[in-house]
NUZA-748218 format. One record per residue: x, y, z of N, C-alpha, C in turn. Coordinates in steps of 0.02 Angstrom, whole numbers, plus 50000, padded with zeros to 5 digits. Example, Ala and Ser with C-alpha at 12.3 -4.5 7.8 and 13.67 -1.06 7.14 Angstrom:
BEGIN
506604971650390506154977550390506604983550390506424988850354506844994750357506455000250394
// end
This chain:
BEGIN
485865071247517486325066047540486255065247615486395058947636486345058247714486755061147756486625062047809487405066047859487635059747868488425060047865488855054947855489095057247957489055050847967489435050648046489955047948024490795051148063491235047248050491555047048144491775040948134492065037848187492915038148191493285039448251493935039748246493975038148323494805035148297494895030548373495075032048412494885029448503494785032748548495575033948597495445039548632494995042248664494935050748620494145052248641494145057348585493975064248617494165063048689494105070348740494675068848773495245072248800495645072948842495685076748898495485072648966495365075549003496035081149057496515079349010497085083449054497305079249093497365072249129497545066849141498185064549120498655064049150499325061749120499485056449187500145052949180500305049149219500615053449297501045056949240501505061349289501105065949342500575067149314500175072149352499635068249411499705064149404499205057249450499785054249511500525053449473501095050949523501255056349576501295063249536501425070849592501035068149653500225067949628499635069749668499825063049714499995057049705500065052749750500765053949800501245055249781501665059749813501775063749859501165072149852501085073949875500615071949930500195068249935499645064549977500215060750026500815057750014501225053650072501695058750095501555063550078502075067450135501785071650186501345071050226501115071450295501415065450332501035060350292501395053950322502395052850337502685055550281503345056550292503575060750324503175065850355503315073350394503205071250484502625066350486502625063050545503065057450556502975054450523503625047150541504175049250554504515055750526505105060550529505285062450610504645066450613504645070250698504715064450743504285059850713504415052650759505035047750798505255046050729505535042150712506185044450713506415048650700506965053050664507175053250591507865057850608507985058850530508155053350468508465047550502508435041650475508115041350419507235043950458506585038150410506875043750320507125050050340507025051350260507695050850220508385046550254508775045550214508475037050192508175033850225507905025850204507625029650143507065034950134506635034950090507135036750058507495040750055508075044449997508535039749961508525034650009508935028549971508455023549927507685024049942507325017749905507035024149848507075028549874506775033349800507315032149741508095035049784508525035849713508875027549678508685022149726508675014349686508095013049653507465015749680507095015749642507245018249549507275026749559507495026949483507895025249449508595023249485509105021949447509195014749426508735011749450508635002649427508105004549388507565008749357507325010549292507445012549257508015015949236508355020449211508705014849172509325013349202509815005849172509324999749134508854998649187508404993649130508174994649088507945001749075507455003249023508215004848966508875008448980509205010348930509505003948903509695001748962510284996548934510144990448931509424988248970509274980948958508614982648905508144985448899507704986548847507704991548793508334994048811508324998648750507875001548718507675004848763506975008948761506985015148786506875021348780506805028848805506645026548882506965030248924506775029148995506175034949013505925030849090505325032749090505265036049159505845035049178505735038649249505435046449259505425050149224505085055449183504405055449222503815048349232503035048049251503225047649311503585046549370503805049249439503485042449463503205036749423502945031849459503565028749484504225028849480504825024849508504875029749587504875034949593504615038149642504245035049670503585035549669503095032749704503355025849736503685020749687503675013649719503985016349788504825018349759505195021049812505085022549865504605029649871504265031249948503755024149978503595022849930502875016749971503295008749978503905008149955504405004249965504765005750051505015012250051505125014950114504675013550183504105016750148503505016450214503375007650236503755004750199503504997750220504114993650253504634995750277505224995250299505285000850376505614994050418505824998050511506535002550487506335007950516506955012850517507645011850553507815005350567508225002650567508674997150517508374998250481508464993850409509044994550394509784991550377510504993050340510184995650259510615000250255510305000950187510504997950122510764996750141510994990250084510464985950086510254985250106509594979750104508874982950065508754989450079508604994650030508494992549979509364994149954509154993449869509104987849850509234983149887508774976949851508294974049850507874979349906507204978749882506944983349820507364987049827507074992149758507374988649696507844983849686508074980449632507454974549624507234975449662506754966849677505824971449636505774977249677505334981149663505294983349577505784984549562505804988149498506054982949445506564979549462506534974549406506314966549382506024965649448505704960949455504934962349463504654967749503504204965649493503714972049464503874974949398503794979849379504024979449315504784979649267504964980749217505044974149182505004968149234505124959849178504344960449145503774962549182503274963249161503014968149090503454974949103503694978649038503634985049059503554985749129503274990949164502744994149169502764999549179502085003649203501495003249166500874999249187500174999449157500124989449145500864989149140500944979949127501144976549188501114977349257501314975049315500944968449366500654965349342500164960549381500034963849468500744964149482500804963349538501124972149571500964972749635501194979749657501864980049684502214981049637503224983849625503204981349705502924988149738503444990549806503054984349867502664982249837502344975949890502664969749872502994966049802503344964749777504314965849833504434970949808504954971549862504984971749942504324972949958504394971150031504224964150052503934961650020503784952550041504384949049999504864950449968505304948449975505914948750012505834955950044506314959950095506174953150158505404955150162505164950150251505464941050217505404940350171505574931850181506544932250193506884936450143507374935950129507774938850216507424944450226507964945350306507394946450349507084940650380506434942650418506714945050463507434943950519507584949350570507724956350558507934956350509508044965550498507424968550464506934965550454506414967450435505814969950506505914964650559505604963950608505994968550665506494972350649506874974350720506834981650709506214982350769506024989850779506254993650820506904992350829507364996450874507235004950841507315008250888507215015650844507665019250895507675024650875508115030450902507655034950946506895033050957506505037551005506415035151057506125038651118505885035651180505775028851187505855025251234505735020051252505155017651256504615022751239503785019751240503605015651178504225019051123504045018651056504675010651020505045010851097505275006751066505234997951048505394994651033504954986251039504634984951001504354979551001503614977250959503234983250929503024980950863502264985750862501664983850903501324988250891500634983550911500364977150896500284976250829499874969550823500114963750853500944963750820500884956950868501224957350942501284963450999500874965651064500334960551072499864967051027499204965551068498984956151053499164952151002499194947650981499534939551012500124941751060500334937651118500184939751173500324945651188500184948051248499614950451264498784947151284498324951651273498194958451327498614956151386498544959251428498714967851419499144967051368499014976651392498414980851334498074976851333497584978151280497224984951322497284985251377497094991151408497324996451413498034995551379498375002651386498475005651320497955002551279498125005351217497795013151222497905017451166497775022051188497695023351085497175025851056496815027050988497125033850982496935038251025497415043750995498065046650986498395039451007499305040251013499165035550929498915031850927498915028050855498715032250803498055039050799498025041950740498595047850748498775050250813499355056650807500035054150785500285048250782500865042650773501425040750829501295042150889501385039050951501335028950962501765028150898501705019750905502365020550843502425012550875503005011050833502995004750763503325005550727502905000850672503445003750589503265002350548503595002850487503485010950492503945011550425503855019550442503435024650412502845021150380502235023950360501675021650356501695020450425500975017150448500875017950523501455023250558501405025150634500975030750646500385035150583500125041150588499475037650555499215036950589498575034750551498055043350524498175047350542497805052550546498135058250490498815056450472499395058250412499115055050348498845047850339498665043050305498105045450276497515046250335496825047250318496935053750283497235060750307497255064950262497475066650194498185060050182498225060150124497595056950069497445051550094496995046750062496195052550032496355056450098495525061850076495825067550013496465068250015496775072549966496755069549880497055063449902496675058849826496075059649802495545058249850494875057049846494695063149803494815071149853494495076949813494865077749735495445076149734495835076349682495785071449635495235065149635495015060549626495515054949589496035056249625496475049749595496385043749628496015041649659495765035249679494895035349680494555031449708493835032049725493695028349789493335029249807493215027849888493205017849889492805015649829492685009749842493045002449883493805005549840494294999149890494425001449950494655009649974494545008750049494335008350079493635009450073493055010950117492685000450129492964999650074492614990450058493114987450097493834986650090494524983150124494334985450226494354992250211494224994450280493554991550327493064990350261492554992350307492224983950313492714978850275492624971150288493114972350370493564971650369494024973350429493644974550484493314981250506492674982950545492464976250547491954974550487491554970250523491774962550545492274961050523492604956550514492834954150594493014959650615493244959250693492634960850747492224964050725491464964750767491094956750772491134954050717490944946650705491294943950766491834942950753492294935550770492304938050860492414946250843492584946850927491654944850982491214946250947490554945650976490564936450989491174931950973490744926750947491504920350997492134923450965492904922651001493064924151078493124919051104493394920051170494244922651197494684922451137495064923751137495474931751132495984932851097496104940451144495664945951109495674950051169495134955651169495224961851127495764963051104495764962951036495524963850972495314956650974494804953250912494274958850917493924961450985493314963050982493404970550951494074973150946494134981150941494204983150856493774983150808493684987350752494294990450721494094996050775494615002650775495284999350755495344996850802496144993950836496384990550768496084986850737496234982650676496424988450608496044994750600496035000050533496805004150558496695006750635497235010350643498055006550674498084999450681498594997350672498724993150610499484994850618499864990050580499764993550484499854992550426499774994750376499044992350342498504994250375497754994450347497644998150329497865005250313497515013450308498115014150242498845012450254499345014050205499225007150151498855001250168498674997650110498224998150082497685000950124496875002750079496835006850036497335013450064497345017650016497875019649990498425018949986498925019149934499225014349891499155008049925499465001049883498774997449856498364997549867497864993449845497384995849788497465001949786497155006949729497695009149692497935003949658498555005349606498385002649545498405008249499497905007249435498045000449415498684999049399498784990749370498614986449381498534987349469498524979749500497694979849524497304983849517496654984149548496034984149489495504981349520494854979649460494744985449430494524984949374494394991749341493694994349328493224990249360492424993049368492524993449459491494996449469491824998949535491534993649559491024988749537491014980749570491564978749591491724978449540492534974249542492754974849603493204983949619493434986049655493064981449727492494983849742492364982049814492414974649814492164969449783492434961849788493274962249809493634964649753494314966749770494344969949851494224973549857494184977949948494144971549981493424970049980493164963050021493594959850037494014955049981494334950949965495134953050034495224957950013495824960550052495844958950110495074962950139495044964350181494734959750245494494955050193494454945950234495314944150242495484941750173496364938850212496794940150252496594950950266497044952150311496924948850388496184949250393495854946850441495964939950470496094935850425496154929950423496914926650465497384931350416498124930450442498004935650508497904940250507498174941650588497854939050633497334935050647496854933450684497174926450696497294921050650497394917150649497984913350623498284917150570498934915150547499614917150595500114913650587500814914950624501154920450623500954923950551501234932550557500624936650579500924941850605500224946450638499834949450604500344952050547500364957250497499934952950437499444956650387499304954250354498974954950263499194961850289498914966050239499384965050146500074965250181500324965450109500344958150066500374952250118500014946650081499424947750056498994949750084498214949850054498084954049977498344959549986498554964549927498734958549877499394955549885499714952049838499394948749807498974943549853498404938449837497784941449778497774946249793496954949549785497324950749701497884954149703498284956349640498344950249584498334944549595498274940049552497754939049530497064938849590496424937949570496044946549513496374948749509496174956249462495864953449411496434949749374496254947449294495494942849284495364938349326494684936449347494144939749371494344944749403493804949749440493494953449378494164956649335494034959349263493614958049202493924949249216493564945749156492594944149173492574944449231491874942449232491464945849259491924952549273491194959949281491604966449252491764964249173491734970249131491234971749121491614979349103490864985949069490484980349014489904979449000489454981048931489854988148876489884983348840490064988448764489684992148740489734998948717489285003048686488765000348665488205001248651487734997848589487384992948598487664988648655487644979948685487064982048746486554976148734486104975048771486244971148849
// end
């Protein structure tokens, strides 16, 4: 008789992979970043996070029991996650009441109408912060802080962006140690990079969207500044990765399983893609900032990126 192959449906190795165990690891990767913004910033930055973490779960919790009547899920720590990366995208001056409605905006809008986790088009906590910036653009924009007066005012970008003149006093290693002022997880660029390398070995992301988002950015500004007469600035690389949220969007919001291509083509078109619009709006658009539009943008284009550079199927020529 022939040897009979039998087939059963996938997946048919388990690699020890769970959700919960992927949300820890992203977790644990943003708290350097929350340990500096802290020393920074003050104690503030971790009751904001304490307030967008616990609206975070508790607007999943109620939706999932009482509007979907469904086992809740807060359990995979991804309501966590929005929470902290909801936080980091908010001035530590924020009323907190304003908070939870970005985490109401985050989680039930743009997360559980979808059906939640794995079904999200769009990224929850980027979702709640571009509705935070349209809905109260002054309390979004007012970087009053409780530290030194070096730190207090404007961020950088849009500084260096009207004002070109103090483009000389910038200083790269007050920007990767977190000696700048700005949302409250995106003032440590060097907090960021170490979490992002902690993913990497732990391989819950892959290099492709940051290194592609980042590394259009680079060239993006080497171009325009070799070519732009305008502020000087433009010509600085650096200046573009380590201000403003380029390092906390490349690698924590933009490599979010739902919202990002799922080959590694994909991914870098996706990077690219980012990492032109951010370019685009701060260079040239009216907000300075540009990253979490671009994310957003790029997040719609997924389903297309998907459809026309999927894997080849087993067997298929």
């Amino acid at each position: 008789m022939a040897t009979r192959l039998f087939a059963s449906p996938s997946p048919h190795i388990h690699g020890g992979e769970n959700t919960r165990r992927i949300m820890g690891d992203v977790v644990l990767a943003l708290l350097p970043a929350l340990a500096v913004s802290t020393y920074v910033l003050g104690w503030r930055v971790l009751f904001i996070t304490a307030v967008a973490v616990l609206s975070c779960v508790a607007f999943e919790y109620l939706i999932c029991r009482f509007l979907l009547k469904r086992r809740a899920t807060i359990g995979d720590l991804s309501a966590v996650v929005t929470g902290i990366l909801l936080a980091f995208n908010l001035p530590t001056g924020i009323p907190w009441w304003i908070v939870i409605i970005g985490a109401l905006v985050a989680i039930g809008i743009g997360k559980m109408t979808f059906g939640g986790l794995g079904t999200n088009p769009f990224n929850p906590a980027l979702t709640g912060r571009i509705f935070l910036l349209i809905a109260y653009p002054v309390e979004m924009t007012d970087w009053t802080t409780s530290v030194p007066d070096a730190l207090s005012g404007s961020t950088l970008l849009p500084t260096v962006k009207y004002t070109p003149e103090v483009v000389s006093d910038i200083d790269f290693m007050d920007m990767l140690g977190g000696q700048m002022n700005g949302s409250m997880g995106e003032i440590s660029a060097f907090a960021l990079i170490l979490g992002g390398l902690y993913l990497l070995c732990r391989r819950v992301i892959s290099w492709h969207i940051p290194v592609s988002t980042l590394g259009t950015m680079a060239i993006f500004a080497a171009c325009v500044g070799a070519t732009y007469s305008g502020t000087i600035a433009y010509q600085l690389p650096l200046f573009h990765i380590l201000a403003g949220g380029a390092l906390l969007g490349a690698i924590f919001m933009a490599t979010d399983y739902s919202t990002s291509p799922m080959t590694h083509r994909g991914m870098i078109i996706y990077g690219v893609g980012i990492g032109l619009l951010t370019m685009i709006i701060r260079m040239w658009g009216a907000y300075p900032e540009g990253m979490s539009f671009a994310i957003f943008i790029m997040n719609a284009a997924t389903p297309l990126i998907n459809k026309y550079l999927r894997p080849k199927r087993f067997g298929t020529k």
